[in-house]
Residue, then its C-alpha position, 0 to 999 in steps of 0.5 A: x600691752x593688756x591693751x593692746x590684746x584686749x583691743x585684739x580680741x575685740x576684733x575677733x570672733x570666737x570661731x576666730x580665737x579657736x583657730x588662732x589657737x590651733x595655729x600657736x599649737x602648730x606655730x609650736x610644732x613647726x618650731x620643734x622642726x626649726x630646731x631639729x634641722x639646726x641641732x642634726x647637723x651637728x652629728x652628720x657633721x661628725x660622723x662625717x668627719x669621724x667614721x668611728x663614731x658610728x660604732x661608738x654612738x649607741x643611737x649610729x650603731x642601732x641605725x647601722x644594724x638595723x638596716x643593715x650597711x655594710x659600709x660606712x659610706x653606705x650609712x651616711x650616704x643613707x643619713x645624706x639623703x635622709x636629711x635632705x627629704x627632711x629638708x624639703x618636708x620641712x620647707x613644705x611645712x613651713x610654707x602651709x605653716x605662712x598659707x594657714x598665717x596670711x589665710x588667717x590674717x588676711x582673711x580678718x579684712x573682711x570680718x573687721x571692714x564688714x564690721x566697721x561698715x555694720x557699725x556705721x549702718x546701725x549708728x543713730x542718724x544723729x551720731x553718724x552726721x557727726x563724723x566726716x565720711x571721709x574718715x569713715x572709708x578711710x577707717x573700711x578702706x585702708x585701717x582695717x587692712x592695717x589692722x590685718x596687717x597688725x595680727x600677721x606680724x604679731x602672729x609671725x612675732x609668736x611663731x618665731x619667738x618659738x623658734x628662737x626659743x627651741x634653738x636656744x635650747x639646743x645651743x645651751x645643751x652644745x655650750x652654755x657659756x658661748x650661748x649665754x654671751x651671745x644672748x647677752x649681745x643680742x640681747x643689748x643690740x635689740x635694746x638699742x634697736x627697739x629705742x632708736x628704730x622703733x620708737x622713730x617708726x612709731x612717731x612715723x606712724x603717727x604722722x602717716x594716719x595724720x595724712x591719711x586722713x586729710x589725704x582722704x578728706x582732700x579727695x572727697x572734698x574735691x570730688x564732691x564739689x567738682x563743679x564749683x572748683x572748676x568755676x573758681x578756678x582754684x585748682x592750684x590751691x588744692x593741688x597744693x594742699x594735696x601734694x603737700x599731704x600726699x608729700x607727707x604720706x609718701x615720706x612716711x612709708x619711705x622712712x618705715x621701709x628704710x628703718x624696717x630694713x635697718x635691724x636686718x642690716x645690722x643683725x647680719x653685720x652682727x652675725x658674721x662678727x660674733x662667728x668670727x668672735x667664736x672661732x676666736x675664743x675657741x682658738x685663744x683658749x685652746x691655743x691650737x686647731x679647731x678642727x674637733x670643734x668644728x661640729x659646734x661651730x657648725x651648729x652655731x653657724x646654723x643656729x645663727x644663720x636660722x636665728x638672726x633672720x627670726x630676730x630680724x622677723x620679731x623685730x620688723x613686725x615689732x615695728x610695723x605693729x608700732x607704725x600701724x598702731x593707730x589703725x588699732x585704735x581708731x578701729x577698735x573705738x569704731x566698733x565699740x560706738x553705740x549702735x542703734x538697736x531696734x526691735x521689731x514691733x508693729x505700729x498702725x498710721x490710721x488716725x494721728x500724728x501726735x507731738x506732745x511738747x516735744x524739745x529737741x537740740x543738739x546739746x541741752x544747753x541749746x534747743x532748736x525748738x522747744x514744747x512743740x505740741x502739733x496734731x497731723x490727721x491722716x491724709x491731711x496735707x501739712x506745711x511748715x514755714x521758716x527762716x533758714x536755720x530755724x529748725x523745719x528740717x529738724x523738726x521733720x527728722x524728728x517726726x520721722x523717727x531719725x532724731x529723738x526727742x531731749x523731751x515729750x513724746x510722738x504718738x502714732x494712734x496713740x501709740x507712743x513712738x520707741x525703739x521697739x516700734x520705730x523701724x516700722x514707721x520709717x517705713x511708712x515714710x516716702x522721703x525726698x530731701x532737697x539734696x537729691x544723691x543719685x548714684x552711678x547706676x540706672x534709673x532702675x536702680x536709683x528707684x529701688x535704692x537696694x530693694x528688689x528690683x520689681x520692674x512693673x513697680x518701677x515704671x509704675x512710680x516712675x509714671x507717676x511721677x511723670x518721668x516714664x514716658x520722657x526716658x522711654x521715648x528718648x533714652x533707654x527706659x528704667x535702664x538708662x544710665x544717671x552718671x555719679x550724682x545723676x550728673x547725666x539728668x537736669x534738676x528736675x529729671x533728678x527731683x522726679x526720679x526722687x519722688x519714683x524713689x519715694x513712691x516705690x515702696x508706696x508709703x502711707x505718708x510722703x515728706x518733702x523737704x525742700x524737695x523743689x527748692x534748687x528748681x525754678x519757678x515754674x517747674x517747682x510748680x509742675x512738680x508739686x501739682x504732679x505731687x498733689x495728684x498723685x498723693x491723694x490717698x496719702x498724708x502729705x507733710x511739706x517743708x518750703x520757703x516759697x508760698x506757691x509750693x505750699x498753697x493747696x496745703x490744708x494747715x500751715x505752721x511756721x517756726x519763729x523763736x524755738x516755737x511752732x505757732x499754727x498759721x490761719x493761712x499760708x502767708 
C-alpha cells in the first residue's frame, strides 16, 4: 500500500498535492452534508408524527418563537421547505464536488501522457532502440489514461470513506447496538467480496495489459509492412493472431464490468434484508407496534439507502484500481528511466575530428569495434566500407554523438566530446539515413522536420538537392502532400527530399549512411554527384557498399574483425 501512494506521488506535481489536499478537505465537508441529510429526517419524521414535540424539544420551541408561527402546521410546513432547498443545495454541491473530482483526475492525462512523451524524447538514443515503440504509445495512449482512471476512484474511494464514516457516527448516537451488528454484516460480506470479485479482476486486469500490448504491437507491425503483407498474401494469418488477442482484450472488459456490478447487486439484496432484519428485531423485543420507532427505522432506512450505494462506490474503485494496477506500474517505471541530461555548452568544428581508441558495444563482454584511432579534417570527404553488420553504422552514430563510447575519447579541435557539449554538435550534423521516414504532412513540412518553416529556406535546399523545379512544375511546389512514409513520392524523390532535410539547417558536416543504397544504379549515381557539388564547403563522412558511391571520396576505411584499418584506395 506505501507502494502504491508512493508510486502516486510521483506522478504528481506539487501544485498537484496542494490541490489534492483542498479537495480532501472539501471531500470532508461534503461528507458533513451527507450526514446532516440522512440524521434530520430523523426529527422531521417526528415532529411530523407528534405535534408536541415542537414544545417539548428546546432547539423546535426556539425556531417556533423566533420566527413566530401560530400553528404547528405552519412550523413544518416551514421545516418541509426548508429541507427541501437543503436538498437541492446539497445536490448542487455534490455535483461541484464530482466537476473539482474528474477536472483533477481527468486533467492528470495530460500531465502524465506529457510526461511519458518528455521521458522518451530525453532517453539516450541507445536505450530508446531497446524498446518496441509499440509499447511506448501504448504506455501515452491507453495506460496513462488508466492511470487517470486510478486516481478518480481512489479519490472517490476517500470521499465516500468520509461519508461513511460520518453517518456511522450518526447511527451509533441513534442505536448502538443495531449499528454494531450492521457493521459486523457489512464488514464480513465486504471480506467475502474483496477475496472473490477482487482478486478475479486483478487477475483480469493482468491479462487485458498482456493483450494490449500485442493487440498494439500487432497493429503497428501490420502497418508498417503493409506492402509486404499484401505481397505475401498473408492476411489470414494476421487477422488471426489479431482476433485471438482482440478476443482476449474484449473478454477481459466483458468480466471487469460484469464483476464490477457484482458488489452492487449484492449490496442492494443485502440492504433490503438487514431492513427487514431491523423491523424484525424491534417487533420480537417489543413484542408490539413499531410505530414509536419508526423515526429510527427511518433514519437507518435512509442511512442505508445513502450507505450501500457508498460501499458500492469504494468497492468498484477498490476494484477498478486492482484491474488497472499495471497501468501504474508500467507508467511509474517509465518515467523514473534515466534521461539524458545535456548542458548546453559550445563546441567549435574548424579543424579535426579526432577518435582515440575508441571501443564500443552493446555490453562489454561483446564490442562491435575496438581501439579505433581515426583523424577527420575539416571538409575532407571520408568513406567507411564493410560487410553487413560489421559495425559502419555504429561507428557513425558514435561520431555524431548518438552512441558514447564503453572506452577512449572524441575530440572536436581538441576538445573532448561530453554531455556538457554534445547537443551543440549534433547540431552541426546533416544526417541522412537509408531508411528514409517521411511523414503525412507536406514537403514543406518534412523538410523543416518541426523547425519554423522559413520558406525561401526551404526551396533553396530543395533546389539544391534538385527537387524544386520537379515538384513546381508537376505538383503543388513545398506544399505538395508526401502521403504516411512518402508513399506518394518514388525513392529517389524521397532520398532528395532527405538530403533538403538535411541541408536545411545548413550544417557544417553531412553523414550519409547508406543514404542511396535501396536506389538503382544510376540514380544512386545522379544523387551522389549532386552531393558531391553541393557539399563542397562541408565535411562530408560516407558510409556504402557500392564503390561507385564513394569514388570521389578523399580517404577510405574499412571495418574488418572489430578494427578500422585505412585503405590507400577505394577498393
Amino acid at each position: 500500500m506505501i507502494a502504491f501512494f508512493s508510486k502516486i506521488s510521483v506522478l504528481l506535481t506539487r501544485r498537484d498535492k496542494l490541490f489534492l489536499g483542498y479537495l480532501l478537505v472539501f471531500s470532508i465537508f461534503v461528507s458533513l452534508i451527507e450526514t446532516v441529510g440522512v440524521s434530520i429526517i430523523m426529527p422531521f419524521i417526528s415532529v411530523a408524527t407528534d405535534f408536541t414535540h415542537i414544545q417539548s424539544n428546546p432547539y423546535f420551541s426556539f425556531l417556533y418563537d423566533f420566527f413566530y408561527f401560530t400553528s404547528a402546521s405552519h412550523f413544518i410546513l416551514a421545516f418541509g421547505i426548508c429541507l427541501i432547498l437543503f436538498y437541492l443545495a446539497r445536490s448542487a454541491l455534490n455535483l461541484f464536488y464530482i466537476y473539482l473530482l474528474a477536472r483533477f483526475a481527468k486533467g492528470r492525462y495530460h500531465l502524465i501522457a506529457y510526461r511519458l512523451f518528455e521521458n522518451y524524447l530525453g532517453r539516450s538514443y541507445q536505450h530508446f532502440t531497446a524498446f518496441n515503440s509499440g509499447e511506448l504509445s501504448k504506455a501515452i495512449i491507453s495506460e496513462a489514461q488508466n492511470v487517470t482512471n486510478i486516481i478518480q476512484n481512489l479519490l472517490l474511494m476517500i470521499s465516500e470513506v468520509c461519508v461513511v464514516v460520518f453517518i456511522y457516527g450518526v447511527l451509533v448516537l441513534t442505536n448502538w447496538k443495531i449499528t454494531f451488528l450492521l457493521t459486523l454484516i457489512l464488514g464480513m460480506n465486504a471480506l467475502l467480496l474483496t477475496q472473490t470479485v477482487s482478486k478475479w479482476i486483478k487477475v483480469e486486469g493482468i491479462k487485458k495489459e498482456a493483450a494490449q500490448r500485442s493487440f498494439y504491437s500487432i497493429i503497428l507491425t501490420t502497418f508498417g509492412n503493409f506492402k509486404m503483407i499484401k505481397l505475401k498474401s498473408k492476411d489470414s494469418l494476421i487477422l488471426d493472431d489479431f482476433a485471438k488477442q482482440s478476443d482476449i482484450f474484449a473478454k477481459t472488459n466483458i468480466s471487469n464490468e460484469t464483476l464490477g456490478s457484482a458488489p452492487r447487486l449484492f449490496l442492494e439484496a443485502l440492504g433490503f434484508g438487514i431492513v427487514v432484519f431491523v423491523i424484525i428485531y424491534l417487533v420480537y423485543k417489543y413484542d408490539t407496534n413499531i410505530a414509536s420507532s419508526l423515526p429510527m427505522i427511518s433514519v437507518f432506512i435512509i442511512a442505508l439507502y445513502r450507505l450501500l450505494p457508498s460501499a458500492n462506490r469504494i468497492l468498484n474503485g477498490y476494484n477498478q484500481i486492482l484491474f488497472y494496477h499495471k497501468a501504474l506500474d508500467i507508467v511509474h517505471n517509465d518515467l523514473i528511466y534515466e534521461i539524458e541530461d545535456l548542458g548546453e555548452d559550445s563546441i567549435i568544428f574548424k579543424k579535426r575530428i579526432e577518435l582515440c581508441n575508441v571501443s564500443f558495444g552493446y555490453t562489454k563482454e561483446k564490442l562491435i569495434f575496438e581501439e579505433v584511432n581515426l583523424s577527420i579534417q575539416k571538409g575532407e570527404r571520408v568513406a567507411i566500407i564493410g560487410e553487413s553488420g560489421s559495425g559502419k553504422s555504429t561507428l557513425i552514430d558514435v561520431i555524431i554523438g548518438l552512441y558514447r563510447p564503453l572506452n577512449g575519447q572524441i575530440f572536436i579541435d581538441g576538445m573532448p566530446l561530453c554531455d556538457e557539449n554534445i547537443k551543440a554538435w549534433r547540431q552541426k550534423i546533416g544526417y541522412i539515413p537509408q531508411s528514409i521516414y517521411l511523414f503525412d504532412g507536406t514537403v514543406a513540412d518534412n523538410v523543416a522536420f518541426g523547425e519554423f518553416k522559413d520558406e525561401p529556406k526551404i526551396k533553396d535546399a530543395l533546389k539544391k538537392a534538385n527537387m524544386l523545379d520537379f515538384l513546381e512544375e508537376h505538383h503543388e511546389g513545398i506544399e505538395t502532400r508526401v502521403g504516411e512514409g512518402g508513399i506518394m513520392l518514388s525513392g529517389g524523390q524521397k532520398q532528395r527530399i532527405a538530403i533538403a532535410r538535411a541541408l536545411y539547417q545548413d550544417p557544417e558536416i553531412l553523414v550519409l549512411d547508406e543514404a542511396t543504397s535501396a536506389l538503382d544504379t544510376e540514380t544512386e549515381s545522379k544523387i551522389m554527384q549532386e552531393i558531391y557539388e553541393i557539399c563542397q564547403d562541408k565535411t562530408l563522412i560516407i558510409v556504402a557498399h557500392r564503390l561507385s558511391t564513394i569514388e570521389q571520396c578523399s580517404f577510405f576505411y574499412k571495418i574488418e574483425n572489430n578494427k578500422l584499418i585505412k585503405l590507400s584506395y577505394a577498393h
